[in-house]
VEXBA-112877 format. One record per residue: residue in one letter; x, y, z of N, C-alpha, C in turn. Coordinates in steps of 0.1 Angstrom, whole numbers, plus 5000, padded with zeros to 4 digits. Example, Ala and Ser with C-alpha at 12.3 -4.5 7.8 and 13.67 -1.06 7.14 Angstrom:
2
A513249435078512349555078513249675078
S512849785071513749895071512950005079
***
This chain:
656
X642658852231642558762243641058762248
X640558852248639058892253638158792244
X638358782227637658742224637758582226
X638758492227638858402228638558332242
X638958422254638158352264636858362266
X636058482257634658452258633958382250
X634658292236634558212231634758072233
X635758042245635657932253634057892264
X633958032267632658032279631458042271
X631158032262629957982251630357832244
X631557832240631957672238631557522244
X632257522255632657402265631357382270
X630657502279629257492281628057432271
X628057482261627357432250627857262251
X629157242246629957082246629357012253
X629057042265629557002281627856912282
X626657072274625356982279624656952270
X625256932259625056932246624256772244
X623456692238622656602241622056552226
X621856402225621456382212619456412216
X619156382206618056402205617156322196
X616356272199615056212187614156282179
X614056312166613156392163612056332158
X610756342163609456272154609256312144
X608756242134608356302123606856272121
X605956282131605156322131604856492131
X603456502121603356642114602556692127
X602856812127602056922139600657012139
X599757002148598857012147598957182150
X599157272146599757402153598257432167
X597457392169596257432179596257302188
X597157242190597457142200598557122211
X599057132219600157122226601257042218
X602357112217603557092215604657082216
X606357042216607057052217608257122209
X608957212210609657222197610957142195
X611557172183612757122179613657062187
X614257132198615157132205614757112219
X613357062217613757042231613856852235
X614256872248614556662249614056642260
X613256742264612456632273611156562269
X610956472274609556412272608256432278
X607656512269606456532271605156482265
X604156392275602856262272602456392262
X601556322251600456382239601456502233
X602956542234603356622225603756582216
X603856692204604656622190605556732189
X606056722185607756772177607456872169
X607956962165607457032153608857002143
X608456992134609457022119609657132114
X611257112112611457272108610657322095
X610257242085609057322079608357342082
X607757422092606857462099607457562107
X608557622104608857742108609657852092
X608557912090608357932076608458142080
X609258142064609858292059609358322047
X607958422044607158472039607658622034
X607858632019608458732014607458852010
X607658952003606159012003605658971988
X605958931984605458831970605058721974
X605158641984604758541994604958361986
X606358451987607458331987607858271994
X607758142001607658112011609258022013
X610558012021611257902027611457952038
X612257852043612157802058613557812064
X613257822082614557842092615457772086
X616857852088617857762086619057762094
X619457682102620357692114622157592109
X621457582101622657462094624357592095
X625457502094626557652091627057542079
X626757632065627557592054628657772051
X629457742044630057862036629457962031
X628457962023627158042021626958072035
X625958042043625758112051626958222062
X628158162061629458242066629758382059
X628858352046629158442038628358552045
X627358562050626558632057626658692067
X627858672074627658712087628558812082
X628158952083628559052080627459172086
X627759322087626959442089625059362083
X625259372068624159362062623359282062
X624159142066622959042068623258932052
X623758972046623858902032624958902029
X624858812016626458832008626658922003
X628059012007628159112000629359121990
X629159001983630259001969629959141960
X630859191956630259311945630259421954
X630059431964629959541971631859551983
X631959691983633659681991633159812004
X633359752014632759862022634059912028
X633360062036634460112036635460132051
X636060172061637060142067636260102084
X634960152084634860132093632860022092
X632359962101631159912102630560012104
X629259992090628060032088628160192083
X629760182081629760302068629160222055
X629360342044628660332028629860202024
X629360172012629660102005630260111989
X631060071985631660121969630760001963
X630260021950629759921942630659891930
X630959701933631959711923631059641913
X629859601917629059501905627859571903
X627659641890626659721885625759651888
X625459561884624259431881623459461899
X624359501907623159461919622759581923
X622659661911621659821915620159781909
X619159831920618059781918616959951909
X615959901904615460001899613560041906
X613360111909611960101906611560251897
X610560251893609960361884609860521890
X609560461906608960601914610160671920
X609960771924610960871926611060841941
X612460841946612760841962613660951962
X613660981980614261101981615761101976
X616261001973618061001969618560931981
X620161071982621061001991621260881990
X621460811984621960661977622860571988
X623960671987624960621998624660602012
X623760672016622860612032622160502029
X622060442020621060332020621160222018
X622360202022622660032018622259962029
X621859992043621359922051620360002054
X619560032049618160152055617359992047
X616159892051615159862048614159912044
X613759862027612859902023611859782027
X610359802023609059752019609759602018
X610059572007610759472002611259392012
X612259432016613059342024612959302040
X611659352042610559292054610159112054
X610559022062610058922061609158912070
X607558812062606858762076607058642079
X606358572088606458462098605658362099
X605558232097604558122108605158042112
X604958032125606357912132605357822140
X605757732144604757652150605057652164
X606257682171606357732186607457862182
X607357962196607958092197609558062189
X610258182179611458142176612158272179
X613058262185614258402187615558342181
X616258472174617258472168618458602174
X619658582182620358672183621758632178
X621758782168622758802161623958902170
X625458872166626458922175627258932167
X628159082163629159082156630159152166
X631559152168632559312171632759352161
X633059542165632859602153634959632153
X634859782148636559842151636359912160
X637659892171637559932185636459922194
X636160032198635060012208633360032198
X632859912210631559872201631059782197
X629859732196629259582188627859642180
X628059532174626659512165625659432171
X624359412174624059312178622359302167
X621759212171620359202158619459122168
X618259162174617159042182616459052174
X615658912176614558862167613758772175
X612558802178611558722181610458672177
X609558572174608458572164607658452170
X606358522166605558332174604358362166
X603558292170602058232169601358232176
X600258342175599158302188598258232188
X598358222174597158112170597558062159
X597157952148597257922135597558002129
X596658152129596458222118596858332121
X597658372135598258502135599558492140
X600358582135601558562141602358712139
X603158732153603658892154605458842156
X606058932148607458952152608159072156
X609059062161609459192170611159222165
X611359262162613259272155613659432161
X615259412167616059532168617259502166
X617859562156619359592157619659752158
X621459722165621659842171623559822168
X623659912166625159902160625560062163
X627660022167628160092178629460082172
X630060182165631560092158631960272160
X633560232167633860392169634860372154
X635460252150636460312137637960292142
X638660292128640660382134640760522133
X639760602122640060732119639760822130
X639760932127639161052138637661062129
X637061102136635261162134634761032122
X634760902129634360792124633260702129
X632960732140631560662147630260632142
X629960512140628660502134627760472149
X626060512141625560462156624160462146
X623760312150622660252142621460202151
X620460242145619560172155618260142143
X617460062146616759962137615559862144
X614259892145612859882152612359842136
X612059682142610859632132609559602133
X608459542134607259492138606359452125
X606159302127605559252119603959192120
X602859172115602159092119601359032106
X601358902108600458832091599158752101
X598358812093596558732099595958602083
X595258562086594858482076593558372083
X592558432077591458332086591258182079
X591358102087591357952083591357902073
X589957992062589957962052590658032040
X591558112044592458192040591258272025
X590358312035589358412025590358552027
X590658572041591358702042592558672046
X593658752036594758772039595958892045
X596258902058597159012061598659062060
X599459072055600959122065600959272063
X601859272070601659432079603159432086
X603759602087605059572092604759772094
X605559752106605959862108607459912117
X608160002107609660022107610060162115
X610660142121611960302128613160262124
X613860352117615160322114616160492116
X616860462121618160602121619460522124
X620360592110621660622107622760712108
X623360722116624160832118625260782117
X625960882112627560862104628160982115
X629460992115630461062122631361112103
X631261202098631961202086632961262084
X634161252081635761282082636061272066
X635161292058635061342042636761282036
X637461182042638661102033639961182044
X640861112037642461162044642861292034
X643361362043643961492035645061462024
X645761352032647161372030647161202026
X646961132015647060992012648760952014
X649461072009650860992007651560952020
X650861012029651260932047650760792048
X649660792044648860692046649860542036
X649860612025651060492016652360502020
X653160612030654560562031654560412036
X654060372046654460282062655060332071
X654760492070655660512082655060482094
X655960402104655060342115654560462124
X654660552120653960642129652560652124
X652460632111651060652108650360552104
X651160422111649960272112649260322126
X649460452136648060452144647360572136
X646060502129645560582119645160722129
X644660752140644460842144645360972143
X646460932136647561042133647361102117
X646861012112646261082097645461172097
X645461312091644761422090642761422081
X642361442085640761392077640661542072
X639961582065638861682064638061762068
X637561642078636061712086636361622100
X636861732110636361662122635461682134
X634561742127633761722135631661732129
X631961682113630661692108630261532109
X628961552110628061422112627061412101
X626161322096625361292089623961222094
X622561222094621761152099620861112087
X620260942088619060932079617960872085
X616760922088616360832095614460832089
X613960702093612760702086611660622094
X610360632090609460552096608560512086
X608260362088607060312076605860252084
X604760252080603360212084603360132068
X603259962069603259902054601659822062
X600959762052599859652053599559612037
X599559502031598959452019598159322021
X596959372023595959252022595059202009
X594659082016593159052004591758972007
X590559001999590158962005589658841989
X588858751994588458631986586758661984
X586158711971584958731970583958621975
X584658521966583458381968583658361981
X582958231992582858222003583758072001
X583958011995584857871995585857901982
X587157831985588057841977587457721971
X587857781953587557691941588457711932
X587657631921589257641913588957801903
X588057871906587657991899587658091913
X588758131914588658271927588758401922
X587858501931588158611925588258711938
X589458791936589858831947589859021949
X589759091966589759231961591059241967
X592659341961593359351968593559481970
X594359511982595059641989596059661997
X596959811986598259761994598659921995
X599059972014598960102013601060102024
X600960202015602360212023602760382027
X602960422040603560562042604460522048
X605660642044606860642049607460832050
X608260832061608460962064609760952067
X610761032057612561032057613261172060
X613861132068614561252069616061252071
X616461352064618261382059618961482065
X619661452073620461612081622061582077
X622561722072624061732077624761832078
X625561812093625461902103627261912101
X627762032103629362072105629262162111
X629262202122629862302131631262382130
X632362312121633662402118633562392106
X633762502097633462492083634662442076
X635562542079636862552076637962392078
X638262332068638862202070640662282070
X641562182079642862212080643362072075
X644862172065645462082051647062062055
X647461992060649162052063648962112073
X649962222081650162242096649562352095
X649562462079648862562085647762632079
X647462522065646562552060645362542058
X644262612058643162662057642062612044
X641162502046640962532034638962492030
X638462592023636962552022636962442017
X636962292024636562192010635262182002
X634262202009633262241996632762401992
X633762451993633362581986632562671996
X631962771991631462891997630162882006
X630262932020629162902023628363002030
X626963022032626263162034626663182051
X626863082058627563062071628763042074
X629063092087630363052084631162952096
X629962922105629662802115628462742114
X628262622121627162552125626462522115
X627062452104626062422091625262352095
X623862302090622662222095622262242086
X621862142074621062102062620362002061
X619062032064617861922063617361952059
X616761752050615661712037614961672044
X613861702042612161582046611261572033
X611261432036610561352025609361272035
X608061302026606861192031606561142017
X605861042017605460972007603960872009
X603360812004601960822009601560721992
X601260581996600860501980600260391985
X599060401975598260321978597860241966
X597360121961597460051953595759941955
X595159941948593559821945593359791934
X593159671940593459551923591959471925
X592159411912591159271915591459181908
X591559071915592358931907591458851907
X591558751895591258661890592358521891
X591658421898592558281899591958161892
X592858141884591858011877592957881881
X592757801886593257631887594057661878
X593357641862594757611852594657741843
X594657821843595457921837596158031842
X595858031858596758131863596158231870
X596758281875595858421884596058571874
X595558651874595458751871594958891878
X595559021878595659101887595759181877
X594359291881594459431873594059551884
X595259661884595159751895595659891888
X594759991900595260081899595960141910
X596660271908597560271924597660441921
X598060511935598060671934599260651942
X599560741940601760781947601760961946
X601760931962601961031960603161111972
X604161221972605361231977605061381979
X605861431987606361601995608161551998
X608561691989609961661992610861791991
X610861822005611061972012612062032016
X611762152016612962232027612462382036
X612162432042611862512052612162672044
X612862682033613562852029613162762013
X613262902003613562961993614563021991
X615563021980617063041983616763171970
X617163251970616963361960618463381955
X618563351938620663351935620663521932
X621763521930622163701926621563721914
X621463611903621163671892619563611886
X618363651903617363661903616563541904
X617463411898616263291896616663231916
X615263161915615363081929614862951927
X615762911940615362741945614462741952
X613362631950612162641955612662571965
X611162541975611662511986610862331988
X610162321977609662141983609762151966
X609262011960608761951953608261801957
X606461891951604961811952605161661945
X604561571943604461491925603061401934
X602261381921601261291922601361211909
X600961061912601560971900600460871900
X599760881891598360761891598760671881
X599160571884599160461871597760331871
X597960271860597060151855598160031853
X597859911857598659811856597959671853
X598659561853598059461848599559331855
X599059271862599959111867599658981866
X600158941855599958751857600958691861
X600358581870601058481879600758331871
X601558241869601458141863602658061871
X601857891873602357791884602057701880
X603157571876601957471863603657391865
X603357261870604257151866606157241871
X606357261860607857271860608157431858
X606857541852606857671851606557761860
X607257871864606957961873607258081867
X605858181864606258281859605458401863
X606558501867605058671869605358781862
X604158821855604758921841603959051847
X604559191852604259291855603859441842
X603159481844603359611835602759731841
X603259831843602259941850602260041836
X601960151841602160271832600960411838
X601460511834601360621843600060671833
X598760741842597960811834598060981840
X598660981847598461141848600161211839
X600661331838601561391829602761341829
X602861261839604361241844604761071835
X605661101825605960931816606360871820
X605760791825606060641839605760551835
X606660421834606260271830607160191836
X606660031836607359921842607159811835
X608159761827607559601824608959531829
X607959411836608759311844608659201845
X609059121839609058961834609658841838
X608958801845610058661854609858531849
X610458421840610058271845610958191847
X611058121853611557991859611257831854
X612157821849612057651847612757611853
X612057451862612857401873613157221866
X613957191858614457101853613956941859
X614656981874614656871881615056911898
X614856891910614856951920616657041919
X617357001913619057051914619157131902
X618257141892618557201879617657361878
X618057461878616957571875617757651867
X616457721858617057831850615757981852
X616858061853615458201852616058281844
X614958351840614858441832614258581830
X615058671835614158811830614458901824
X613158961819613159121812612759241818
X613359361820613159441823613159561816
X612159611817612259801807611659891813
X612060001822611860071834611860221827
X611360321827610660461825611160491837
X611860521842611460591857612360761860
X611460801867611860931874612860961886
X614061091878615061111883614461041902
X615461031908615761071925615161231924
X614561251935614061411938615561461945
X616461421949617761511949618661521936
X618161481932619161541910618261661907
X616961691912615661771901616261891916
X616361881929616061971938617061931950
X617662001954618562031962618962191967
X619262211985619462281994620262272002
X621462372000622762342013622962522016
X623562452032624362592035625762612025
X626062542016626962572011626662611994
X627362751990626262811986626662731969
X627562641965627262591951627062471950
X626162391961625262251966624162361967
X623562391958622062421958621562431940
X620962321940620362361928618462291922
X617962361911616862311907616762281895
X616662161890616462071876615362011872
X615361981860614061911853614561831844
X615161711846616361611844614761501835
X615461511824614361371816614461221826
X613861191821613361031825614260951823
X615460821831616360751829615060611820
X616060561811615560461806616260341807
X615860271810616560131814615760011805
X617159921800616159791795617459691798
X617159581803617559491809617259341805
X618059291802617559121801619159051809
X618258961817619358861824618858701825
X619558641825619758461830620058441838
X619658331846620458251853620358131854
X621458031856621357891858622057871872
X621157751878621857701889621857531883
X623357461889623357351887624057321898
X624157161900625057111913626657111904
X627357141890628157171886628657341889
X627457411884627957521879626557681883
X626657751890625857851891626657931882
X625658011874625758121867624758221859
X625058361861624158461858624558571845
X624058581837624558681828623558791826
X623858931826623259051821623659141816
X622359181804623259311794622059441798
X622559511803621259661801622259761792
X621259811792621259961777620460071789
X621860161793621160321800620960381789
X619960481790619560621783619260681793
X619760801787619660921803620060871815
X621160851815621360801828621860921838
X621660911848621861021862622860981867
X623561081871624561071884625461211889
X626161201897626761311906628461341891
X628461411895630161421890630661561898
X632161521895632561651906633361761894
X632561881894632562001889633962061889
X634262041897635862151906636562221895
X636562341893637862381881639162381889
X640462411881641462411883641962431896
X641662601898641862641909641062591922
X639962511924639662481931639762361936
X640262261925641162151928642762211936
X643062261934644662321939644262351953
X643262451953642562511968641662321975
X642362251973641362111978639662151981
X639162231970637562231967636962121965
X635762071966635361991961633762041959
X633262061943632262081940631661951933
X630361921939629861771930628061831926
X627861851914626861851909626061731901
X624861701902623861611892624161671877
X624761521872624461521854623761421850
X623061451838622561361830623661311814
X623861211814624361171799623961161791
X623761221780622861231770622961101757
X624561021760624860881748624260791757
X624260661751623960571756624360481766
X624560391773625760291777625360171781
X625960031775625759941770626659871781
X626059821791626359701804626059561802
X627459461801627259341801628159281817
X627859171820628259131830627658951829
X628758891834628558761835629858681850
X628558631857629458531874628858431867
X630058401877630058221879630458161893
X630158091899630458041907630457891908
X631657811916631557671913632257671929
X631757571934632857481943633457341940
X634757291945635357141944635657131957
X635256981956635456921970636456811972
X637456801975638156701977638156641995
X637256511994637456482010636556622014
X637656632028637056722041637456882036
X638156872025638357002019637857032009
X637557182003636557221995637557351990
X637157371978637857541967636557561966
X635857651969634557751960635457951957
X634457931945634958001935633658091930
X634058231932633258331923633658381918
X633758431902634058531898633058631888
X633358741885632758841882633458901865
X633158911856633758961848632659071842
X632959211836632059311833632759371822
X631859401814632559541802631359641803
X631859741802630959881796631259961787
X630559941776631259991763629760171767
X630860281764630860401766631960511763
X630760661760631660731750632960771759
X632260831773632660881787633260791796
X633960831809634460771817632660781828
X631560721831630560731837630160651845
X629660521839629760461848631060311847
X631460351859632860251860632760171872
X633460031868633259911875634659851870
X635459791877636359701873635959581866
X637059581859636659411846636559341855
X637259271863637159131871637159161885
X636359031885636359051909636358911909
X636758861920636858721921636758701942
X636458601945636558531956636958381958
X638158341961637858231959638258171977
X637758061983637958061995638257881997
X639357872003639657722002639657692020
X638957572023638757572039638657422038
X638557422053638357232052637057252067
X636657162065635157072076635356942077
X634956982097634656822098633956842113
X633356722118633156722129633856672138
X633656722154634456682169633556662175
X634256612186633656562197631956472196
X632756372186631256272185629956372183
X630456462169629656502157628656602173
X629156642176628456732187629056902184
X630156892178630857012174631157002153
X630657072150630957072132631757242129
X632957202125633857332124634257322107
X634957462105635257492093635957592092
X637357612088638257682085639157702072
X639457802074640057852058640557942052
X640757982044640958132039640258192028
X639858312026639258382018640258472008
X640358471998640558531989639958641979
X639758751983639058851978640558961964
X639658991953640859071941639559161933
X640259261931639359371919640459361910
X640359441900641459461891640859661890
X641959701890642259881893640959951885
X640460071884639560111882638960241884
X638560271879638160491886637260481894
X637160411904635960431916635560551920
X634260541921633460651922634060641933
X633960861942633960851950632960901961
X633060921975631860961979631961081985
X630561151985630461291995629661342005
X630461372015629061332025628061432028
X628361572021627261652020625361592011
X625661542000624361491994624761351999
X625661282006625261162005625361041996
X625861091988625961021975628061011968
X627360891957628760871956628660951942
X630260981938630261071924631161001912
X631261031904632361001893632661081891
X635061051892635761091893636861011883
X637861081877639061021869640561091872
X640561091885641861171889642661031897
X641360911900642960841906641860691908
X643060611901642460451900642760381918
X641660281920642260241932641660071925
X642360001935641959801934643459791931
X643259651925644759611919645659551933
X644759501946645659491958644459341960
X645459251970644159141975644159161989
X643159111993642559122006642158912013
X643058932025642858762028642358792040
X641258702045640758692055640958522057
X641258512070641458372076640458332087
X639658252089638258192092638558092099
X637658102110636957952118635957932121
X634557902117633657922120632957712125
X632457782138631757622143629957632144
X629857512147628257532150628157432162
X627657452172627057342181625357372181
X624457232175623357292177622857402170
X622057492176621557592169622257732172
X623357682173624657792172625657802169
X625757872160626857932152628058032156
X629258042156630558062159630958112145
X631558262149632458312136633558392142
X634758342143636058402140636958462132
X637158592125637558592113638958722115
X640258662110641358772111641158832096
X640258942095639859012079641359092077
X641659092064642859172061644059122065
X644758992066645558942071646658972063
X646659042057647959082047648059222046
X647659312053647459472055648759462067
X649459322073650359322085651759332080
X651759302067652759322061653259332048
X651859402037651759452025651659632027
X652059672014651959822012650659852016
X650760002020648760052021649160132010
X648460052004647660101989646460061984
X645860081993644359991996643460041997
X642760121990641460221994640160141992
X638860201995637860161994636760261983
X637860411980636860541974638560611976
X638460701967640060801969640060881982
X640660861986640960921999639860882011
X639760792011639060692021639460532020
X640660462026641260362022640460222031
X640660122024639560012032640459962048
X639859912053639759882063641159802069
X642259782080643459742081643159642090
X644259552089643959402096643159402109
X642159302112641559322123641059182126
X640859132141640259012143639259092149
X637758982145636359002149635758862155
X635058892157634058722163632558802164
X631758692166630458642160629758552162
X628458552164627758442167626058462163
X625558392158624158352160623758232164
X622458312172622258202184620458192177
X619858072174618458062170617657942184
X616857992193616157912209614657882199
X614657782197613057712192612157692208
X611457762211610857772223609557642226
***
């Protein structure tokens, strides 16, 4: 009820002063007085700006533009992360981890990061920083409800103080208490952007500086699953289900100082440029996890260590700090018609600590940091010509450590509706520093390794057409890394849970191929994704379900004299069953496990989503069949996904 009458009191008002508008298409002088987009009054010697002119600059400096439109794609977005999260199943509560059901969207780089995997699906890297030029001030507020008490919310502000400079300011903050016991997330998220560029674009800046902290409330799964699958209505108030851990928490939190500039040797742009570049990035991470009751309770009267033995026997507190410190100078060559060229060297260098030295009974010890310094030589061409777009990367390590990257992109653009890309990938890179080194109060979560190098080789496609989008990829792991859970007999019976880093020594051979199409009939529309995967391997290792699919059938149209544009529907979300990894919240990370398949259940979400203007409306009853289907529905074994819930939503974008 709450949410609907305050979805009326943003409605009607919007309706009520809602107003057509003229837009000039006269182009904007950004150093002259202006009007923006939306506004209707008339103002003598102003011009309009065009939304190209309010532009989204990647750090490869890829450039597209605002977009306020509400298609299905974009609905697809309004979620925790900000993106589509097909392939990914999250789990019961907002801004918890996430299960990965599509291999394909694990990303690689060569250099070593502190780990914890599972804290990081919404932690912002380098990468996923965008910068800004807008031709008047733009804010963007984002609005989600979370489970129970709590919201999500996302501010964004960005302008121009001149042509050539422009600062952005971003916070999100997220507040979701959950159904379980010891389930509260609490997120908070500080951006700051700034890109310079002097007229003659001899000097180039962006620059971004990040605070981010994650905190989890962790309740390590349900004790007791077969409550959770009778229906006994006593135990649809999840608060009656028994957890693990009530009262351990988890924190990740970090800070980045990024800048990559350039400067232009010659004094006029020609068709022969030659340029000096520099790109420095520090970042400082830190990992805590805190239990103050060791001892987890199983049944009414039992007692039980779930992870094993520990040197304490209250108030666990286990903190990682990671700093990291990389710097990168190149010098490129641009020629009109053959391309730019970029040859660099770069130094990386990391500290990745702990406060003690752990000494075992039978004399060997855990150290207490691991140092690494990493100098490579590289080489990058960029090529832009008619219908081809291509950038071919290679690094490779000169100091001890065997480090390499080749990275291969091109694009052919047919005709504005037709594209195909193409890349290769072959990556050298070095374990995570939590597989090599690890530290807990719990005394068999401590260990030190010298884990070989994972090798990765990758080739994928893709086509887009106004028929048919589709992507296919095959990689080949060697050495591949991951968690698995150790537990012998008796300590499975005793509900132990030991999870140690392995390496696989066979190979394993990943294919995967989506597709997606929509049909339109009239005011109604079917879009369609599906996923199909094989992994041929000796081991049960890495596991993904054969098929995933979405398919979402809705209808659009507009009211009230095209002043209101709505769309409603249903979502259809299916996996097919599978050994899903599971997760642990001591390292953070998810493990492989073969004690219990979960999927094989569908998930319907029913949708309304409107736009008036530069605002967007999202209503969604998620799980609309959890009201009267079996719970047999997990997200990870003994952590089940999420039970029917209505949410609402909004983004609001003010062109100032």
């Amino acid at each position: 009820m709450r949410i609907l009458f305050f979805l009326y009191l943003l409605i009607v008002p919007a309706l009520l002063f809602s107003q057509e508008k003229n837009t000039s298409k006269s182009n904007l002088d950004m150093n002259t007085k202006y009007s923006s987009i939306t506004d209707t009054l008339k103002k003598k010697k102003a011009l309009v700006a065009k939304i190209d002119q309010y532009q989204i600059i990647t750090l490869e400096h890829d450039t597209t533009y605002v977009d306020t439109s509400l298609t299905l794609k974009s609905a697809y977005k309004q979620n925790y992360l900000r993106k589509d999260n097909f392939g990914l199943l999250p789990f019961s509560n907002i801004g918890q981890t996430y299960n990965t059901l599509q291999y394909s969207l694990t990303s690689f780089s060569p250099y070593p990061e502190i780990g914890f995997s599972g804290k990081h699906f919404d932690y912002m890297q380098a990468s996923d920083i965008r910068y800004y030029s807008v031709a008047t001030p733009l804010t963007e507020l984002f609005f989600n409800t979370t489970i129970n008490k709590g919201q999500n919310v996302d501010s964004f502000i960005t302008l121009n103080t001149s042509k050539n400079l422009n600062f952005s300011v971003a916070y999100r903050g997220l507040r979701s208490e959950g159904d379980y016991i010891n389930q509260l997330v609490s997120v908070g998220n500080f951006r700051f952007t700034t890109s310079y560029a002097t007229t003659d674009k001899r000097y180039i800046l962006n620059a971004h500086v990040t605070f981010q902290d994650i905190t989890n409330e962790e309740n390590g799964g349900i004790t007791t699953p077969e409550n959770f699958e009778s229906d006994d209505p006593d135990y649809k108030n999840r608060q009656r289900l028994q957890v693990f851990l009530t009262d351990a928490t988890s924190l990740l939190k970090g800070r980045r100082f990024f800048f990559d500039h350039a400067f232009r040797i010659n004094p006029k742009d020609a068709s022969n440029n030659l340029y000096v570049t520099h790109q420095f990035n520090y970042e400082y991470k830190y990992y805590e996890y805190k239990q103050p009751t060791v001892l987890s309770s199983v049944g009414n009267n039992s007692l039980v260590q779930r992870f094993g033995e520990s040197y304490v026997t209250s108030n666990i507190s286990d903190e990682t700090r990671f700093e990291k410190l990389y710097n990168k100078v190149g010098l490129a060559y641009e020629n009109s018609l053959l391309g730019k060229f970029n040859f660099f060297v770069d130094d990386y260098r990391s500290n990745y600590k702990y406060e003690r030295i752990i000494v075992n009974k039978d004399g060997t010890a855990i150290p207490d940091n691991l140092f690494l310094q990493i100098n490579n030589f590289g080489g990058q061409y960029e090529y832009q010509k008619n219908k081809w777009n291509g950038r071919f990367l290679y690094t490779r390590s000169i100091t001890n450590q065997s480090l390499s990257d080749l990275d291969a992109k091109l694009r052919y653009d047919l005709n504005e509706k037709i594209q195909f890309d193409f890349r290769y990938r072959n990556v050298n890179k070095l374990p995570n520093n939590n597989y090599n080194l690890y530290q807990s109060s719990y005394v068999k979560y401590n260990w030190s390794n010298n884990f070989k190098n994972e090798k990765i080789n990758q080739l994928s496609a893709n086509v887009f057409t106004p028929w048919l989008n589709a992507e296919v990829q095959y990689s080949v792991l060697k050495d591949h890394l991951y968690f698995k859970d150790v537990s012998d007999a008796d300590e499975i019976a005793a509900y132990t849970q030991i999870i140690k880093p392995e390496q696989y020594g066979n190979v394993i051979n990943y294919f995967s191929i989506k597709a997606s199409r929509e049909f339109n009939f009239g005011a109604f529309a079917l879009d369609n994704t599906l996923l199909y995967q094989k992994v041929d391997q000796s081991d049960l290792i890495l596991n993904v379900p054969d098929f995933v699919t979405r398919n979402t059938f809705y209808y659009s149209s507009y009211f009230f004299k095209k002043a209101l544009y709505m769309q409603t529907g249903i979502v259809f979300n299916y996996f097919t069953k599978y050994y899903g990894n599971d997760y642990n919240p001591v390292i953070g990370e998810f493990f492989v496990q073969e004690k219990k398949e979960i999927g094989n259940y569908p998930l319907f979400d029913v949708f309304v989503n409107a736009r008036i203007r530069q605002t967007r409306f999202y209503l969604k009853a998620e799980h609309i069949n959890a009201l009267f289907s079996k719970s047999d529905y997990y997200a990870a074994p003994n952590n089940p996904y999420r039970d029917f819930v209505i949410r609402f939503g909004l983004v609001w974008n003010f062109f100032q």
